[in-house]
C-alpha positions as CSV (number, residue, x, y, z in Angstrom):
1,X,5.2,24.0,-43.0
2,X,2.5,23.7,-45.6
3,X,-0.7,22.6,-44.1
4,X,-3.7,22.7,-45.8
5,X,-7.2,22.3,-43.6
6,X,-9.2,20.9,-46.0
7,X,-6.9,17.7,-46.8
8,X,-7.4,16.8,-42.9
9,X,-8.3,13.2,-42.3
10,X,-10.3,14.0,-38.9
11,X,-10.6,11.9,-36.2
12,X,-14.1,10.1,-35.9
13,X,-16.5,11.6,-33.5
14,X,-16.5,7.5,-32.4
15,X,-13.2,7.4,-31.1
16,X,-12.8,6.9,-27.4
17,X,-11.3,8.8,-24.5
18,X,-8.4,5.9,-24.7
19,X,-7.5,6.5,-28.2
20,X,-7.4,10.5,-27.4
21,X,-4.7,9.9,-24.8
22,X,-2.7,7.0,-26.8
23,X,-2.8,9.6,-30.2
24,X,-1.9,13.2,-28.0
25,X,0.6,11.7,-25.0
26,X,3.6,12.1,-26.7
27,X,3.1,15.2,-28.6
28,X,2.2,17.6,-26.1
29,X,5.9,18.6,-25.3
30,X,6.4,19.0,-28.8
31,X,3.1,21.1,-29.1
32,X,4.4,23.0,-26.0
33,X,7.7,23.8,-27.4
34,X,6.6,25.0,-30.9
35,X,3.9,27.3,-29.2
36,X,6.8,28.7,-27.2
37,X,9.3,29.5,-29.8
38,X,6.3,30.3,-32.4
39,X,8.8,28.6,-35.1
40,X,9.8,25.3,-36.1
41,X,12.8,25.6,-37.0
42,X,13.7,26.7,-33.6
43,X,11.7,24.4,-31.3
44,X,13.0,21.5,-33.3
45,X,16.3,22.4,-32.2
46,X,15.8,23.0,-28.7
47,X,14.1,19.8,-28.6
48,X,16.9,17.8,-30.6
49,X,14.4,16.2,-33.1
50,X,14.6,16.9,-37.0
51,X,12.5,19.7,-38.2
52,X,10.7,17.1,-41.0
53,X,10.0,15.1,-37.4
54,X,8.1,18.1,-35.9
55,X,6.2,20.1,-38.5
56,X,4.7,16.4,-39.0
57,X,3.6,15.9,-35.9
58,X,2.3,19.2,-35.8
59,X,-0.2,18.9,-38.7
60,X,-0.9,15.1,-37.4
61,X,-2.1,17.0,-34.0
62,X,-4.1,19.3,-35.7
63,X,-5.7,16.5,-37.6
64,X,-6.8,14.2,-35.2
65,X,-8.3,16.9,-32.9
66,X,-10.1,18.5,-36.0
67,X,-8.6,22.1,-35.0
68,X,-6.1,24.4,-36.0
69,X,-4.2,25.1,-33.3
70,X,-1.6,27.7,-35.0
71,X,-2.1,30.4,-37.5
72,X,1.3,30.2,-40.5
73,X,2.7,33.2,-41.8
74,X,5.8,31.7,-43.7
75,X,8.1,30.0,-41.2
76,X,6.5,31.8,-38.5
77,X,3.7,30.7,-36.3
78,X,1.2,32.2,-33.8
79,X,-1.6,30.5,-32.0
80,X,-5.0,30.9,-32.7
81,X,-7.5,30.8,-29.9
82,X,-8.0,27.1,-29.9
83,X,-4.5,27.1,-29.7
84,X,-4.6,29.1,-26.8
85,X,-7.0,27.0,-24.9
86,X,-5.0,23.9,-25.5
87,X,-1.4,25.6,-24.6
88,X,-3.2,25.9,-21.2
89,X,-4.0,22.9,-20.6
90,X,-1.1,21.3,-22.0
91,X,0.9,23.6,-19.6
92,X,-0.7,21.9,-16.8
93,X,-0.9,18.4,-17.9
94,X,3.1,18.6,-18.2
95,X,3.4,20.2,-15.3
96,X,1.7,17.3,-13.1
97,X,3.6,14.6,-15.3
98,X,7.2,16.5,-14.2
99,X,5.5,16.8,-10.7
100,X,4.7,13.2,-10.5
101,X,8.1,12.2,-11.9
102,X,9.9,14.1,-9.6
103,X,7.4,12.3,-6.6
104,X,8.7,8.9,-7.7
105,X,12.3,9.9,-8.0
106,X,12.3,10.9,-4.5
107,X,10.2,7.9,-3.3
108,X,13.2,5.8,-4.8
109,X,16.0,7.8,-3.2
110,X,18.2,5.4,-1.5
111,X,18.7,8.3,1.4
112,X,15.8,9.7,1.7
113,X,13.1,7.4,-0.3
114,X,9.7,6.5,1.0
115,X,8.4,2.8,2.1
116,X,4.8,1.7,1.7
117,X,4.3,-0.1,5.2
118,X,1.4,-2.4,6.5
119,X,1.1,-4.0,10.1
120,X,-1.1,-5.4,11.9
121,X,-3.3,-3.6,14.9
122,X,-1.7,-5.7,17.5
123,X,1.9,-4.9,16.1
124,X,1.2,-1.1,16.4
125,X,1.7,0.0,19.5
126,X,5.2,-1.4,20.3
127,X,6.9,-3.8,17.5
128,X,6.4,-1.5,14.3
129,X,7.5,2.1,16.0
130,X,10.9,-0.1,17.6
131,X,11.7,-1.9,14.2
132,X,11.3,1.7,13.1
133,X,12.8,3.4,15.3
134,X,15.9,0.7,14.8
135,X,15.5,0.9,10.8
136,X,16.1,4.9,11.0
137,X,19.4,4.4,13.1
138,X,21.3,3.9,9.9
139,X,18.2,5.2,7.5
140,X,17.5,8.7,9.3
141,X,16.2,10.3,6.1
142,X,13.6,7.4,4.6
143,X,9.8,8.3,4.8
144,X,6.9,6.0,6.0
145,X,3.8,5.5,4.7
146,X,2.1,3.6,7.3
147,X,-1.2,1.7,6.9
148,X,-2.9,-0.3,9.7
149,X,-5.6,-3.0,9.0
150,X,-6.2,-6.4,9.9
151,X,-4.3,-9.0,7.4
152,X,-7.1,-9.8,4.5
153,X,-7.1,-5.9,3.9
154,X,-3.5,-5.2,3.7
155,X,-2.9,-8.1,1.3
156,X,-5.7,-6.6,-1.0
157,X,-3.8,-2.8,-0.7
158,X,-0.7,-4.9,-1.5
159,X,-2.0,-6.4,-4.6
160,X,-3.3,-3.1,-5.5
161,X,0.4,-1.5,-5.4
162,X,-0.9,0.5,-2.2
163,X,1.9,-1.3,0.0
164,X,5.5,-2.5,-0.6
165,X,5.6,-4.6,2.1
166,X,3.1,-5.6,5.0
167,X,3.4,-7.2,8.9
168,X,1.1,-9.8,9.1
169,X,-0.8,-13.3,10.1
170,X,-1.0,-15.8,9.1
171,X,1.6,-15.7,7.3
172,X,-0.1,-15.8,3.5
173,X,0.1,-18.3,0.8
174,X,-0.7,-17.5,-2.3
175,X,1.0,-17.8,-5.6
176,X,1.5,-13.8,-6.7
177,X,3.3,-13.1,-3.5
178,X,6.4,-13.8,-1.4
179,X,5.7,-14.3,2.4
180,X,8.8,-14.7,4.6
181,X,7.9,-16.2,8.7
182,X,9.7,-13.7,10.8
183,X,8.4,-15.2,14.3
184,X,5.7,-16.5,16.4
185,X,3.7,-14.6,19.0
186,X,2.1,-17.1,22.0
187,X,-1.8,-16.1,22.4
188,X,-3.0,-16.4,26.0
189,X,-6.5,-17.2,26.8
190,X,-7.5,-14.5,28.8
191,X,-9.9,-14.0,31.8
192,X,-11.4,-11.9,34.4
193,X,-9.4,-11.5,37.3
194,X,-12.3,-13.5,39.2
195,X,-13.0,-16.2,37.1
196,X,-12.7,-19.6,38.4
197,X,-9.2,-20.0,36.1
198,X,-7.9,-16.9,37.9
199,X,-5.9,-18.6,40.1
200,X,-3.8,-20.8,37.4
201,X,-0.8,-19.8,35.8
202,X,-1.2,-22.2,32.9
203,X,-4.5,-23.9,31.0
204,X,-5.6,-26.5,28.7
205,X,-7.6,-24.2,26.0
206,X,-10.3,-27.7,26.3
207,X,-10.7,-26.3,29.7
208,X,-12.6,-23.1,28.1
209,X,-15.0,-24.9,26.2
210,X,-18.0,-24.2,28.1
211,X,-17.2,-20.1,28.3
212,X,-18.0,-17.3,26.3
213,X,-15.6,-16.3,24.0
214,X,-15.2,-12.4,22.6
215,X,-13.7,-12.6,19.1
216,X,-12.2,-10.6,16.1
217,X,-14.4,-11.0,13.0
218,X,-14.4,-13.3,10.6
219,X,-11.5,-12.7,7.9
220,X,-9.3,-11.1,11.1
221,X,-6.3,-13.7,10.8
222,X,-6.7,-14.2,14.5
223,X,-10.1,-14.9,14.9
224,X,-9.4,-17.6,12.0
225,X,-6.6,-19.1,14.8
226,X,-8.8,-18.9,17.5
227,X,-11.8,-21.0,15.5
228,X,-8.8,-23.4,14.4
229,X,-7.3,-23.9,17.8
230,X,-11.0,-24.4,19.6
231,X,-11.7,-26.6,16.7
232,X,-8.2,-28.6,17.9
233,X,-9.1,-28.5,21.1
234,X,-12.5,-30.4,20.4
235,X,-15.2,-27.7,20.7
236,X,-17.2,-24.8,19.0
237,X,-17.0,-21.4,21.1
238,X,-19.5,-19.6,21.8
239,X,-19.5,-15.7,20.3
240,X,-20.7,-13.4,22.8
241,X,-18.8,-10.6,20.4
242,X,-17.4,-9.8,17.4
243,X,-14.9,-6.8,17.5
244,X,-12.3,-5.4,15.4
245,X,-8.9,-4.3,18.0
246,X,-7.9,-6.5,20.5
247,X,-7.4,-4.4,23.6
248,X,-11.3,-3.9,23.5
249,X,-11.9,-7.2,23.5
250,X,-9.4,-7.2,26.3
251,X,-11.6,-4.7,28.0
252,X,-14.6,-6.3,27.7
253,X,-12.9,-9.6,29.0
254,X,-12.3,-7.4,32.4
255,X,-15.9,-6.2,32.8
256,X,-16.6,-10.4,32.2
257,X,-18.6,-10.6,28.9
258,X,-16.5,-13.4,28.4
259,X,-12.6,-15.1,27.6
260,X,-10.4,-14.3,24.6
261,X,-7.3,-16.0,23.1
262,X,-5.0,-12.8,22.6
263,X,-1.7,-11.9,21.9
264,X,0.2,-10.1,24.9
265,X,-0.6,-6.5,25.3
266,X,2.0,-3.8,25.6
267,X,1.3,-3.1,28.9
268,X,-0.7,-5.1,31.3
269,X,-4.1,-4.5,32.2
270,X,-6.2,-4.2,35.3
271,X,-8.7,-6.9,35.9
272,X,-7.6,-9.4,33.5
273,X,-5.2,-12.8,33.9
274,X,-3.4,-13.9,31.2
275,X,-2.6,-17.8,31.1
276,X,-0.5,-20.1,29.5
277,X,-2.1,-22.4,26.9
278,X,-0.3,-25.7,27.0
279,X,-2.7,-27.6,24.7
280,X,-3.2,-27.5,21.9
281,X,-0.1,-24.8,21.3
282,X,-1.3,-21.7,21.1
283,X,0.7,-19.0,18.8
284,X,0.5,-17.4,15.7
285,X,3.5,-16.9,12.9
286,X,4.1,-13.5,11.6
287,X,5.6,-12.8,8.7
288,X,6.4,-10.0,6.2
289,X,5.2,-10.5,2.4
290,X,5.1,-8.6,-0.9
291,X,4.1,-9.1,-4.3
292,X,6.1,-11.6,-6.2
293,X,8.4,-10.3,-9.0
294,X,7.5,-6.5,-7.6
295,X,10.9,-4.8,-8.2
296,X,11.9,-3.2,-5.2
297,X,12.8,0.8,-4.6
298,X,16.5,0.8,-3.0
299,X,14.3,2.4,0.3
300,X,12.0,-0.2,-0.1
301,X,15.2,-3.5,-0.8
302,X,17.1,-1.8,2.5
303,X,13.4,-2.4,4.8
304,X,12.9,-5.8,3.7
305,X,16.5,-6.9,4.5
306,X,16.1,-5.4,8.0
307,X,13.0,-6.6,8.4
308,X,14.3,-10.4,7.2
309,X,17.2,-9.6,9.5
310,X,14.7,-10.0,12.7
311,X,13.8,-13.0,12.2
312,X,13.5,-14.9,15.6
313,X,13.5,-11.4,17.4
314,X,10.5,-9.3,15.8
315,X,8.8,-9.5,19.1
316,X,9.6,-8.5,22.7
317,X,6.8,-10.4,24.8
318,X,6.7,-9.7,28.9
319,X,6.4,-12.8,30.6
């Protein structure tokens, strides 16, 4: 492989760390294999490319990184200690590229494959671990990554390819995703167990609109309900607080900072009453969505069609 350094074209000092990685990607394995077999001729056969092909690229390497990397001796070919140094690093940079392959092969195993999953707060402590507990009956082997954030977040981590698929409400409309309504959760305006609405089974939300209301904050999906169904019901509420989970603001209902509209909890709690809203009516849909056009992981393809396959009885509420 004649090579002469003086004939080198070199790359401009001016060229970006882009252009580096566009002009050196696909020539490290090549670089790798001629440094292991010290020959051309050989490494050109292992690698199943002509030898014209290689020696090329060699000298084109060598060029745009303005070093020699290998000493010539007729056919034969040793390293020098720039070659050396780059070897090394090669080494490793293939080494994570075959690492990460191999992490996305087995993310996409239909067996044993892993999901990207986001839910809500108030979905965590009973719906998601049953419709996974139910999933992994005839999927025993598929992984879960499981994220937990209110719904504005998750639908940013989905658009950033954080998350295959997310839980959520509302259920989201918006042009570069699919959302699918699952079901609809009744929210109950909730009390202390010695406020004057104690006593009732079932309220007219109107009826509240003197209280003080504990909240989600703004760009929670339910504190965007609760504003829309007080607004409905003909009045403003007033915010005693802002929090971010719901059983705390369940907990501060019971020491009487104020009411809250809430979704059931899991288990009941001490000191609170949960009533009926009859007017205006008070639930909230939740839905599964994804990005649109996204192709799916067969792990990924079998959640959504279980998930889809709930529809109407995602949620188990107590009565």
């Amino acid at each position: 492989m004649a090579h002469d350094p003086s004939s080198r074209e070199w790359l401009s000092p001016n060229s970006n760390e882009h252009d580096m990685r566009l002009l050196l990607s696909p020539r490290l394995a090549h670089f790798a294999a001629v440094a292991r077999h010290e020959h051309v001729t050989r490494a050109a056969h292992d690698l199943g490319v002509p030898q014209s092909t290689l020696s090329r690229a060699m000298v084109r390497l060598e060029r745009d990184l303005g070093v020699a990397l290998f000493a010539r001796k007729g056919r034969t070919l040793s390293l020098t200690p720039a070659g050396h140094t780059f070897l090394a690093s090669t080494e490793r940079a293939l080494a994570e590229v075959e690492r990460a392959a191999e992490t996305v092969r087995a993310d996409a195993d239909p067996a044993a494959g892993r999901v990207a999953f986001g839910f809500l707060h108030t979905m965590g402590s009973e719906t998601v671990p049953g419709l996974i507990r139910a999933f992994r009956v005839d999927h025993p082997k598929v992984r879960f990554t499981l994220v937990q954030n209110y719904g504005e977040a998750m639908i940013e981590r989905l658009r950033a390819g954080d998350l295959d698929l997310c839980l959520t409400s509302p259920v989201p409309d918006a042009p570069d995703l699919t959302a699918r309504r699952l079901d609809e959760q009744r929210l109950r305006l909730v009390v202390p167990d010695d406020h004057r609405l104690a006593t009732r089974k079932r309220v007219r939300l109107a009826e509240a609109a003197d209280e003080t209301f504990v909240t989600l904050e703004p760009g929670y999906g339910l504190r965007r309900i609760t504003d829309a169904l007080c607004a409905e019901a003909g009045f403003t509420p007033r915010i005693a607080f802002e929090g971010e989970e719901a059983e705390t603001l369940r907990g501060l209902v019971a020491a009487g900072l104020g009411v809250a509209l809430l979704p059931p909890p899991a288990v009941a709690r001490p000191g609170v009453v949960e009533l009926t809203v009859t007017a205006p009516r008070a639930v909230r849909e939740i839905g599964v969505a994804w990005l649109e056009g996204h192709r799916d992981t067969p792990p990924v393809a079998a959640f959504k069609k279980f998930l889809l396959s709930r529809r109407g009885k995602l949620l188990t509420e107590p009565e």
